[in-house]
GULUM-939186 format. One record per residue (C-alpha): x, y, z; residue number from 0. Coordinates in Angstrom, 2 decimals, always signed. Layout:
BEGIN
X/Y/Z/NUM
...
//
This chain:
BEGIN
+13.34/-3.59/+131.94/0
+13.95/-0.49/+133.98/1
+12.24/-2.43/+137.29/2
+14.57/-5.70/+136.25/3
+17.95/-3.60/+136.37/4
+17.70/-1.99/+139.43/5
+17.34/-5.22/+140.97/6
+20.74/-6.37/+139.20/7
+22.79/-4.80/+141.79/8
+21.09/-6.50/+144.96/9
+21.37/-9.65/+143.46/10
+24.67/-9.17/+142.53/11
+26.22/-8.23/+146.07/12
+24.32/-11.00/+147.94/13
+25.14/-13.47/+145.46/14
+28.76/-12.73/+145.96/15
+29.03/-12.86/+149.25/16
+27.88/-16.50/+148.48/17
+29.42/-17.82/+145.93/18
+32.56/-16.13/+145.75/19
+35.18/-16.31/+143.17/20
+33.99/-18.07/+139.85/21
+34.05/-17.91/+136.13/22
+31.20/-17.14/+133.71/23
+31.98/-17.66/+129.80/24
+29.29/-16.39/+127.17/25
+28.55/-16.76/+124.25/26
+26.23/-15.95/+121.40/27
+26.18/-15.70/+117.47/28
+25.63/-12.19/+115.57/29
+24.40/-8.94/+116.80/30
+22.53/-6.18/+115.59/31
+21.29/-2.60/+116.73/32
+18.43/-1.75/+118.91/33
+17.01/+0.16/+115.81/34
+16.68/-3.01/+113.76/35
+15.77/-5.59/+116.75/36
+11.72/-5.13/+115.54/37
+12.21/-6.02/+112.31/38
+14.63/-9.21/+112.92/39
+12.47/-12.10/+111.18/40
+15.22/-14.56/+113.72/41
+16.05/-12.08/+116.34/42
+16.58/-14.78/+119.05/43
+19.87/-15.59/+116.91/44
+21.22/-12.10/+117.69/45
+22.41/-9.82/+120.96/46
+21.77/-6.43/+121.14/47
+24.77/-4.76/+120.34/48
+23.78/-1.44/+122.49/49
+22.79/-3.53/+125.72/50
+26.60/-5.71/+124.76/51
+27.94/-2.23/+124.89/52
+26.35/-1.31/+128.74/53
+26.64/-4.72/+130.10/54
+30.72/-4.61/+129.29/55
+30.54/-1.50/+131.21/56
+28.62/-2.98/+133.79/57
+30.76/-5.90/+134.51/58
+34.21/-3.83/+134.63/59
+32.40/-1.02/+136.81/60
+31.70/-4.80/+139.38/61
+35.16/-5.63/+139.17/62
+35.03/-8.91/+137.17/63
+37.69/-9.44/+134.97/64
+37.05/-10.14/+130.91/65
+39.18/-12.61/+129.45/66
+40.29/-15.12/+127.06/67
+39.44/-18.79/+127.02/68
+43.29/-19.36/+127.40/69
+42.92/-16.91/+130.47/70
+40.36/-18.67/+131.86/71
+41.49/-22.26/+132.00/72
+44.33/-21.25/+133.74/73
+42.45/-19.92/+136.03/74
+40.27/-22.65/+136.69/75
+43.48/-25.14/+137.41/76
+44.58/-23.04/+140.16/77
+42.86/-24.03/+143.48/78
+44.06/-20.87/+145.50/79
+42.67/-18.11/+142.63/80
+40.52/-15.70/+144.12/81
+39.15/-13.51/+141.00/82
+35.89/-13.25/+139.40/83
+36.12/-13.35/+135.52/84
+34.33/-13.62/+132.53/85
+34.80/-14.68/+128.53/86
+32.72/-13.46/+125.43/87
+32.81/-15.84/+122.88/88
+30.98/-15.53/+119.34/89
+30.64/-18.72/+117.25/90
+30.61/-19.54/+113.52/91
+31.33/-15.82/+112.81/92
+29.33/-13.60/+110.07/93
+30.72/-10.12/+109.11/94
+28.92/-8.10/+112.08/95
+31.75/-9.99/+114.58/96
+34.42/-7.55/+112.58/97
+32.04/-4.90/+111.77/98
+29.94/-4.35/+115.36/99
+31.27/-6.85/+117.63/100
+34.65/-6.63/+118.19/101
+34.61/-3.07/+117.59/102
+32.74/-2.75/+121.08/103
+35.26/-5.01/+122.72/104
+38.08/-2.89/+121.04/105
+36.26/+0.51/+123.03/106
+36.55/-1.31/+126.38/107
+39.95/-2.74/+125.81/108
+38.46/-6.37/+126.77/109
+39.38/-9.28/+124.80/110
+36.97/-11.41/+122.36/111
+37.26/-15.08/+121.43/112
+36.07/-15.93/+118.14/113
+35.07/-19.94/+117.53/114
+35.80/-19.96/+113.33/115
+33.79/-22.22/+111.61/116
+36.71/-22.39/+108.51/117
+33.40/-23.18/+105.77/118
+32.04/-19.86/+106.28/119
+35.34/-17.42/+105.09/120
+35.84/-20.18/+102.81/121
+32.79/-20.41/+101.49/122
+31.62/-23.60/+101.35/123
+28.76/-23.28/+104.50/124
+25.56/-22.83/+102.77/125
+24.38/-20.11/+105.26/126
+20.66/-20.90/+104.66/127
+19.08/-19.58/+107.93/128
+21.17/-16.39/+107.10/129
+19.80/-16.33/+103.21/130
+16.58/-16.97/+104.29/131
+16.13/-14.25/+107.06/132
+17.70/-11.81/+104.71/133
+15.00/-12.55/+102.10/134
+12.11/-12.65/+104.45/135
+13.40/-9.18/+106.05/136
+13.90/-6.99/+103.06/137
+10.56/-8.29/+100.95/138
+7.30/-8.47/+101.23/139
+6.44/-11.38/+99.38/140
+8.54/-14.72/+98.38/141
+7.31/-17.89/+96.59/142
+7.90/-21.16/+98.09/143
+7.11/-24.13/+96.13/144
+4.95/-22.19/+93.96/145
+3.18/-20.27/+96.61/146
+3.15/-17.13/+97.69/147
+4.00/-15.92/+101.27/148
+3.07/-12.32/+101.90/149
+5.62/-10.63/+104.42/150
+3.17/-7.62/+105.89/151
+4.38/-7.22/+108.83/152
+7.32/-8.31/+111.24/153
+5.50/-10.68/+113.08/154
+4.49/-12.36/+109.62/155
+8.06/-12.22/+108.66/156
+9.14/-13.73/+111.74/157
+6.42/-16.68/+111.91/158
+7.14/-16.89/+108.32/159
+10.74/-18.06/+109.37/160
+9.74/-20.32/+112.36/161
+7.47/-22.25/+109.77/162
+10.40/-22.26/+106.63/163
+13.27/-23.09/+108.71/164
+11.61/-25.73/+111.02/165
+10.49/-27.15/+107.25/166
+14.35/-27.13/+106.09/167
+16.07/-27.84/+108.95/168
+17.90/-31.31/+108.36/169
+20.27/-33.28/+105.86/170
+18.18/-31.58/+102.56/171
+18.43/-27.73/+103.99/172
+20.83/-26.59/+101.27/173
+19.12/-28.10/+99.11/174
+15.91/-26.54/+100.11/175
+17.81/-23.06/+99.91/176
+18.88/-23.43/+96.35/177
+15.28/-23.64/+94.99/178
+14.48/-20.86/+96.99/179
+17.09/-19.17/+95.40/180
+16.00/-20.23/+92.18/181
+12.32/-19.45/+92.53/182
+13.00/-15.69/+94.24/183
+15.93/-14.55/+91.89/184
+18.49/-14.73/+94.84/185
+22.43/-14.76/+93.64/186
+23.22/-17.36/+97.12/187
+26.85/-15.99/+96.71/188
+26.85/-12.43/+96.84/189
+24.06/-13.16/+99.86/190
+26.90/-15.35/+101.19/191
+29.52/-12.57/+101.54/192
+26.66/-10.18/+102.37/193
+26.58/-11.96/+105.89/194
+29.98/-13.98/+106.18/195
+32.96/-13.24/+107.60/196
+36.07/-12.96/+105.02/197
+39.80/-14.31/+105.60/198
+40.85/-10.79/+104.68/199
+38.58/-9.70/+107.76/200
+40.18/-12.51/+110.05/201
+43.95/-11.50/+109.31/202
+43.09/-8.46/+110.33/203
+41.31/-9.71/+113.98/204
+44.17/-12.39/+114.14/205
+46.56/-9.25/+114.32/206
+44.42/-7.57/+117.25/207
+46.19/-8.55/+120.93/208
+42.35/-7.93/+122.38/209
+41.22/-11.36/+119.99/210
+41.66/-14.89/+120.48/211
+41.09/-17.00/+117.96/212
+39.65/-20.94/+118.28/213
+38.17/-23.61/+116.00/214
+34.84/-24.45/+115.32/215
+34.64/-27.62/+112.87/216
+34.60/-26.92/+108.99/217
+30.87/-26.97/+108.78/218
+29.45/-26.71/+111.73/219
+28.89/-30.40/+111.89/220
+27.19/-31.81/+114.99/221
+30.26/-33.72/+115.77/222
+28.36/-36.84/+118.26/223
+26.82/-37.77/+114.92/224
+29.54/-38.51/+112.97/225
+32.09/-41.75/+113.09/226
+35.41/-40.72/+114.79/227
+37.07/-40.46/+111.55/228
+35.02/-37.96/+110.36/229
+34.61/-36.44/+113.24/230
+38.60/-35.77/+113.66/231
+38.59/-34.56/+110.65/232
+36.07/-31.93/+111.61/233
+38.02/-30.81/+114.31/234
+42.06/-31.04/+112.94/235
+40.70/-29.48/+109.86/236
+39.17/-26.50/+111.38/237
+42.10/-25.84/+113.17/238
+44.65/-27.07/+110.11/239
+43.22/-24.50/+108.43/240
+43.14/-21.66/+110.69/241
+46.90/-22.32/+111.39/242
+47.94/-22.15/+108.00/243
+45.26/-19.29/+106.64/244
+45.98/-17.03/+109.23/245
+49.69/-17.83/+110.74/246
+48.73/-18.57/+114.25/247
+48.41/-21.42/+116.80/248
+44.75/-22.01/+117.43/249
+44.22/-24.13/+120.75/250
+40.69/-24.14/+121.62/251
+37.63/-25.20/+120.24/252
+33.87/-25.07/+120.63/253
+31.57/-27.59/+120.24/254
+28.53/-26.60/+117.40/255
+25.29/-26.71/+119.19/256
+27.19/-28.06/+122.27/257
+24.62/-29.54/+124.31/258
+24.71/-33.32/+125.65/259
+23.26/-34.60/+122.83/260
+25.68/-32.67/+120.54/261
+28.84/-33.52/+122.19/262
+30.02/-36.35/+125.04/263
+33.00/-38.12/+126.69/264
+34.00/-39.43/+122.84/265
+34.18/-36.22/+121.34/266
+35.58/-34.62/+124.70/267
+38.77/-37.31/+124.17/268
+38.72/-36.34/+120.13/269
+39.52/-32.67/+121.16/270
+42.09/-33.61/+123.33/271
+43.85/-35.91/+120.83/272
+43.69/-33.33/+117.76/273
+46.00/-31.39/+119.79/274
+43.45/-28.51/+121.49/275
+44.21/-27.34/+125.13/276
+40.70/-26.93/+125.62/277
+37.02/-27.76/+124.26/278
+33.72/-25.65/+124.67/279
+30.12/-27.13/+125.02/280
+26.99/-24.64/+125.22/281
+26.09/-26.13/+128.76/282
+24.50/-23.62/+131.17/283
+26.66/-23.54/+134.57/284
+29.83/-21.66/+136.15/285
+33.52/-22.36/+135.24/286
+35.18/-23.46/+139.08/287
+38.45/-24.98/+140.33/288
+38.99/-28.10/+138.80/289
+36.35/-28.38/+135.87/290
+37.56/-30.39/+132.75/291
+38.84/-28.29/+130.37/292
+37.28/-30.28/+127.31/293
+33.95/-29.62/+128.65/294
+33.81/-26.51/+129.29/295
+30.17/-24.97/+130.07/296
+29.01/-21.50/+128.23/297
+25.95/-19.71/+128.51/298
+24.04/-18.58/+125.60/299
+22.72/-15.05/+125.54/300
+20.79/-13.87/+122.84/301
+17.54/-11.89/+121.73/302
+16.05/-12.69/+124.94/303
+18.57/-11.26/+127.38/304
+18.05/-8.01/+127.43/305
+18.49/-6.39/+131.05/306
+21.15/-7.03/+133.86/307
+19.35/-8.98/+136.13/308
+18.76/-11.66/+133.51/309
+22.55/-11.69/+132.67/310
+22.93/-11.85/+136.51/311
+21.16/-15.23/+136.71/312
+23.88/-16.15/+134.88/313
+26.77/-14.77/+136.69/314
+25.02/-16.47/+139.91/315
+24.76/-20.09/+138.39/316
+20.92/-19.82/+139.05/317
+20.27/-20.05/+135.18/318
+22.88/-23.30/+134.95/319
+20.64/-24.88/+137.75/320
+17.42/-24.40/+136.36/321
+18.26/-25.88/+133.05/322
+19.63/-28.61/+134.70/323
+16.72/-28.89/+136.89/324
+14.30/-28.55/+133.44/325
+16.70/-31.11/+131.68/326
+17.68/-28.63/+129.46/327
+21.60/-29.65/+129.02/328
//
């Protein structure tokens, strides 16, 4: 890590003389220390909250500018702008986005978009993956379907995981959930508002001038695979209830999983007409002059990025054109 850092700043300078001004938007999901990263049965669905912390620090020490999505589609429609910026966006939201994340953001007086989903503070999201890790990371044994899985170490927690959620994953995963609920003594909703995020938590981020605030369906539904009814709905809803929950005018959204198969030229023209300024896919790539605003690309970080000259292939574009290049959009 030590050996990938120092090469972080080389890259960076000769890269810039290069490509010159551009955007960069992030994103990722939940975070967690450094101390409990080990033990993380799905750590690849976290950041690091301590490397967050030094790689804010980083980018304002290179002179990029953090800011909103708002801030950065402006910025995009002018041809003449000459800055380098970036955006930090979190999706869904749990409770560690008010309790780690945006306190960090707060520290380096840098603003934080948030991309609701409106099921999870209202509790209607069975957070299954969330249950599930929880479960597998503070036991050492559950029962599923009558058999026992020992949890010895972290690894075997976190193959455990790979091999439960893979099995659940689909139409039948809360259902799946609820018998493993059942079988391991779980209360689901007091493990619900162990990880979500509350309304009470979001009035008090929607009062913060540092957060932005944007939609993110009312389930999390992959919105290409529903019919444009229900997909609208999806999208005006999310932002319906925002509006009216927490007394503000929400005007961007993000796309769940957001890659092409997720999300396309249909569902680019729904976001438009339920009345967003701008729409968010999870497509690798920098933000330029003239880029549609209702397909906007992001780059996921997560468990994986971990030093600055990883984060730097993404400042650079270079990690944009290799997924491309891998067909990985």
């Amino acid at each position: 890590m030590l050996a990938a850092n120092a090469l972080a700043l080389p890259i960076a300078r000769a890269a810039d003389r290069v490509l010159g001004p551009r955007g960069c938007l992030f994103t990722f999901h939940r975070a967690a220390s450094s101390q409990l990263w080990d033990k993380l049965p799905n750590r690849n669905f976290y950041l690091d909250i301590d490397f967050l912390d030094s790689f804010l620090g980083y980018l304002v020490a290179q002179g990029w500018d953090v800011v909103t999505i708002g801030e950065a589609v402006l910025r995009s429609a002018r041809e003449a702008d000459d800055s380098r910026y970036v955006n930090f966006s979190i999706d869904d939201c749990y409770r560690d986005t008010f309790e780690l994340v945006a306190p960090v953001f707060r520290r380096h007086n840098v603003p934080l978009t948030l991309f609701v989903t409106t099921g999870i503070p209202d509790g209607t999201v069975p957070l299954w993956s969330v249950g599930l890790e929880q479960a597998l990371l503070e036991r050492d044994r559950v029962m599923l379907g009558g058999q026992t899985v020992r949890l010895a170490t972290p690894e075997a927690r976190r193959t455990a995981y790979q091999r439960i959620a893979s099995w659940w994953d689909g139409p039948d995963a809360a259902r799946h959930y609820a018998d493993f609920c059942a079988e391991n003594g779980i209360d689901r909703d007091a493990m619900h508002w162990k990880h979500a995020i509350s309304w009470d938590m979001l009035e008090l981020l929607a009062k913060d001038p540092l957060i932005e605030i944007g939609a993110h369906t009312v389930s999390h539904a992959r919105v290409s695979s529903l019919v444009p009814e229900a997909a609208v709905a999806e999208l005006e809803g999310s932002r319906r209830r925002l509006n009216e929950r927490l007394g503000i005018n929400v005007q961007h959204f993000a796309f769940p999983y957001g890659r092409s198969v997720d999300c396309g030229p249909r569902d680019f023209a729904l976001a438009r007409q339920a009345g967003f300024l701008s729409a968010a896919t999870t497509r690798k790539g920098l933000l330029r002059y003239g880029r549609d605003r209702f397909s906007l690309p992001r780059n996921t970080i997560n468990g994986g990025h971990r030093n600055l000259a990883a984060m730097e292939m993404h400042l650079t574009g270079v990690a944009g054109t290799a997924a491309r290049i891998a067909g990985r959009v």
